[in-house]
N, C-alpha and C positions, 0 to 999 in steps of 0.2 A: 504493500500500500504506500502512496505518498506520503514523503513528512507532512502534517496539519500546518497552515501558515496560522498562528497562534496569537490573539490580540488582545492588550489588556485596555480594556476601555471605561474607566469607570464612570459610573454614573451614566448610563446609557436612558436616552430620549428619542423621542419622535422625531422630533429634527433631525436626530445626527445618524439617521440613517440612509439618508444618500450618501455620504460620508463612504458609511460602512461595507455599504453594496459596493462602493465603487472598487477598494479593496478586494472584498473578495474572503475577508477570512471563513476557515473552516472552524475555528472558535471562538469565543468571546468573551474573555475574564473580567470581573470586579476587578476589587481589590484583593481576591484568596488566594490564599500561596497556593504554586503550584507542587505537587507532591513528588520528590526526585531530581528538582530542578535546583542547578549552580545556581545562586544569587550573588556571589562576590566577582567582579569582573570588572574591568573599566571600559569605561565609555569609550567607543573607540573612534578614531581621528587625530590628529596632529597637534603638538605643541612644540614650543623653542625658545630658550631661552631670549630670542629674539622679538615674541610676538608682543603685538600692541592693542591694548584696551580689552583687554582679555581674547581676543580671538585667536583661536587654537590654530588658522588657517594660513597665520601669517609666519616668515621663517625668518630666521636670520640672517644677515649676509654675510657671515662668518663661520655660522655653524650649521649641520645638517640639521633637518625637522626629525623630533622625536616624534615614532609612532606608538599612540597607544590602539592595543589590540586583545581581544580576548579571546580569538577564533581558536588560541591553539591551545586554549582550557577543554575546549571540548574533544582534540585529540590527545592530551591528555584523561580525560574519563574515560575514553574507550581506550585504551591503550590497557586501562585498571576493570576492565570491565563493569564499569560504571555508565548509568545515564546520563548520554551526553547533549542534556539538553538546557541549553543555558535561562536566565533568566537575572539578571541584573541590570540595574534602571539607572538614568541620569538623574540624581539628586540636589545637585547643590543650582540653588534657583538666582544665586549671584554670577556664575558664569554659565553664558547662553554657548550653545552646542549648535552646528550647521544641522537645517533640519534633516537633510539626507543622510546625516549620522544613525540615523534609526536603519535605514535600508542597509547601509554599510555592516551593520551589529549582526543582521540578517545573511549579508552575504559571505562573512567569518566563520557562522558558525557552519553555516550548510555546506559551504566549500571541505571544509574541515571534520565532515562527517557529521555534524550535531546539529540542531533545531536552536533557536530564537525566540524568546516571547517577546512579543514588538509590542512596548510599554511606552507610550505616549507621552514624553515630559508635558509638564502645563504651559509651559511658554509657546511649544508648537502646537499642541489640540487648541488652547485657546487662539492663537493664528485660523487654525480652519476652520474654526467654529464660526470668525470673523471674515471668510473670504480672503484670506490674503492671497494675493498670485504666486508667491515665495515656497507657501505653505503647499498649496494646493497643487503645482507643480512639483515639488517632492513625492506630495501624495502619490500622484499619478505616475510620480515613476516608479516609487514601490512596489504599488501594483503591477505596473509591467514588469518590473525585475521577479517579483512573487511568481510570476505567472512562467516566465522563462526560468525559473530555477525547476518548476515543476515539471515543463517538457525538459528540462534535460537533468531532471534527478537523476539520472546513471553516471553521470559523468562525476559524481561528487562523492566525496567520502571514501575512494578507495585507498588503498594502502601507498603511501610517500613508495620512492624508489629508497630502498637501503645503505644508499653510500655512506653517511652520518647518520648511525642508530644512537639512540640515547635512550639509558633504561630510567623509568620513573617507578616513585612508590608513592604512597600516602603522605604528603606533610608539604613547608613551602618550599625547601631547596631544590629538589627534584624539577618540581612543577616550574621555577622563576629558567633554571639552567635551558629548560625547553620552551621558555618562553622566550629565551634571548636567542635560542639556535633557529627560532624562526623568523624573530623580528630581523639578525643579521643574513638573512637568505640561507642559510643553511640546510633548507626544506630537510629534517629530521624526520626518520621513522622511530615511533615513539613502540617502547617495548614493557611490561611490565617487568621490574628487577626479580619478583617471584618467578616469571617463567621467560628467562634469557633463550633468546632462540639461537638456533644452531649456526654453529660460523660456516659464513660462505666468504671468503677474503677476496673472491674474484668480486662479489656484486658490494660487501661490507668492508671499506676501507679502513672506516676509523670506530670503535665502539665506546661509548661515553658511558662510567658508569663511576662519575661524579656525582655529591651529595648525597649520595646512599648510606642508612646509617650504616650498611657491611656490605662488605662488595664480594657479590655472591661471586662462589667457586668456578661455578659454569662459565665466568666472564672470562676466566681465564685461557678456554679454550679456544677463543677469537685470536689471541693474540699466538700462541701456539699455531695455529691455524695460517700464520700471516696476516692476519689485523693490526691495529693500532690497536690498545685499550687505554683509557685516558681514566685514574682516578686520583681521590683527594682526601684519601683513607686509606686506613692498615688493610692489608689482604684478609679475608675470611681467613678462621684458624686454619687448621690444616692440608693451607692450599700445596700444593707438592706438584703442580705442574710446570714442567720447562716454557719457556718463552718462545722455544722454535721458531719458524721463520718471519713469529713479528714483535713486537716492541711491545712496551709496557712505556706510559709516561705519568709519570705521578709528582702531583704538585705536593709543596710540603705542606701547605697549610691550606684547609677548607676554601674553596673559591670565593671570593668577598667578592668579584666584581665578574658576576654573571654576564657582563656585556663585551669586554674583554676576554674571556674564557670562550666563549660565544667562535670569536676571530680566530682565536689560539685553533681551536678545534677545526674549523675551515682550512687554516692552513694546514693542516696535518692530514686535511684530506688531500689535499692540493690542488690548484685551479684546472688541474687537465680532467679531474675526477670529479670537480661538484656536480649533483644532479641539478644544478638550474643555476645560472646568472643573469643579473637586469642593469641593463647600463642606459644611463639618462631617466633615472627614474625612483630618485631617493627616496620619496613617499611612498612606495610598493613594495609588499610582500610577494615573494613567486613560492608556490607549492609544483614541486614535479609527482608524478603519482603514474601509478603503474594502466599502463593500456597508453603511453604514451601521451600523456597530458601534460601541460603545463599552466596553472591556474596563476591570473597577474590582480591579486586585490590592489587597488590605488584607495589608500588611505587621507591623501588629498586633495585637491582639486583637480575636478577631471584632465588625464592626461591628453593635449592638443599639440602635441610633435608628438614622432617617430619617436621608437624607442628599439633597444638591442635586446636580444632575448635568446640563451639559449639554455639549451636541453641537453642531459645526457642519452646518447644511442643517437643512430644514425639512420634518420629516414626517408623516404623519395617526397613529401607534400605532407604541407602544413597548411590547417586553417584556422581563423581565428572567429570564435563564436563569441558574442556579446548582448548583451540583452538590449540595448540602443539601435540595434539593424542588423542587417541578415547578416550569413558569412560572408568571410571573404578570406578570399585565397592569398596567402601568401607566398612572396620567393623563398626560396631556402636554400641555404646554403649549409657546406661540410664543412666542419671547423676540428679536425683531430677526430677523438670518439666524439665530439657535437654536432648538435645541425641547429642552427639561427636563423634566425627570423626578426622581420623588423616591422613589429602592427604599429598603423600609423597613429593612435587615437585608444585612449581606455577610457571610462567615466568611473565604473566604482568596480568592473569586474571585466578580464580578460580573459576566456580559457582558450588556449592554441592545441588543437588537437592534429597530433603529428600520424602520418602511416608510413 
């Protein structure tokens, strides 16, 4: 069955149901929590220490825009066999949020394998309540995005390509280290540290098994195997396995700065082996996933130049599907084991599906 597009609308009246129709939701919440659903997540969209008057949209001219993102909470719950269906709201009523922020929260998590509760902050329902054109063009692009996430649900949620594995558990370290390996491109396939899966060093480069409070014994056989294994912890008691054909790198003291460790890890996979790079396009997250995909979230203003894009694996035709207009075909080109592409144009979601 499809994911429900899921809408929390409180206070529902007669008026606001053209509103509602137009949308399209398959639910319709109050104010009741939703039972199984993440509430801790940030609002996702842009900030820098550079912006002015509180708008998140503005960057510095000195430093890159920080993204905030919450998509990869919900690849983290599946990862743990948890429901990965998010539900955290915009709360602070002193800084105002772009309203297409909402679609964006939307299109994180479903990329990402998990569902959204699209929770209407009051500055934006009270805009459409009022007709605003700002508002109300948001609105309608939700809808179309809602509408095209749902012809092409297959395309979402499958498994990252396994260059950069990172195993998660329960607690924040885990969770933040996989939050930074996505936000710096590192497109991560997220594993549970309970059940490490078997090393394959031709398709697993590097294996993260950082932040753990004990770094399971199995981890060891990646590296044995010819992997990287990267940790920031004593080894499980009586690990007794040789390193054979690959490395162990271990920092000495717990990772303090997740966004650096993030880079570290990249490098050690190394630029001829990452499953995805994005050039001309500092706002964007890219996901590569297995069936040949490559997923380009733009976290802020719609992208209006060309941008560089490539993939791990080599393939004869690439196209680029968006929920703004039809496909369209791209050139592609071979770059080593890559093949790139250059989509002219993203607004909040890119996926290039290669054959």
């Amino acid at each position: 069955m499809p994911l429900p597009l899921i809408l929390r609308w409180p206070i529902r009246e007669a008026a606001h149901e053209p509103l509602l129709a137009r949308l399209g939701a398959d639910q319709i919440l109050g104010e009741e929590a939703v039972e199984g659903a993440l509430t801790s997540g940030l609002w996702p969209g842009i900030r820098s220490p550079g912006a002015k008057g509180g708008n998140p949209d503005v960057a510095s001219a000195s430093r890159e825009p920080w993204v905030d993102s919450s998509g990869y909470l919900a690849a983290v719950q599946r990862a743990l066999g948890r429901p990965s269906l998010l539900a955290h709201q915009h709360r602070n009523p002193e800084q105002g949020v772009p309203f297409e922020s909402l679609e964006l929260a939307l299109v994180e998590a479903r990329v990402n394998g998990g569902n959204f509760v699209l929770s209407v902050e009051p500055r934006y329902r009270k805009a459409l309540l009022a007709g605003e054109d700002k508002a109300l063009a948001a609105w309608s692009s939700l809808a179309q995005t809602a509408a095209w996430l749902r012809k092409y649900e297959g395309l979402f949620g499958r498994p990252t390509l396994p260059t950069l594995t990172a195993l998660v558990e329960p607690g924040y370290a885990t969770t933040e280290i996989a939050n930074l390996l996505f936000r710096r491109g590192g497109s991560p396939r997220l594993a549970a540290a309970a059940n490490v899966p078997k090393p394959d060093p031709e398709r697993t480069a590097v294996l993260v098994a950082a932040g753990l409070k004990e770094v399971p014994a199995a981890a060891w056989e990646h590296a044995a195997a010819g992997a990287t294994v990267v940790i920031d912890s004593a080894p499980a008691a009586g690990w007794n396995y040789g390193l054979g054909r690959g490395q162990v790198v271990a920092y000495h003291k717990r990772v303090q700065d997740p966004s650096e460790f993030a880079l570290d890890c990249i490098d050690l996979v190394t630029h001829k082996r990452r499953a995805a790079r994005l050039w001309n396009a500092p706002s964007a997250i890219p996901l590569a996933t297995a069936g040949g995909l490559l997923h380009v979230i733009q976290y802020g203003s719609p992208i209006e130049v060309e941008i560089q894009a490539r993939v791990q694996g080599l393939y004869r035709s690439a196209t680029l599907l968006r929920p703004e207009g039809p496909p369209l075909a791209l050139k592609l080109y071979r770059r080593g084991t890559m093949s790139e592409v250059f989509p002219p144009s993203i607004q909040r979601l890119g996926v290039v599906q290669f054959e």
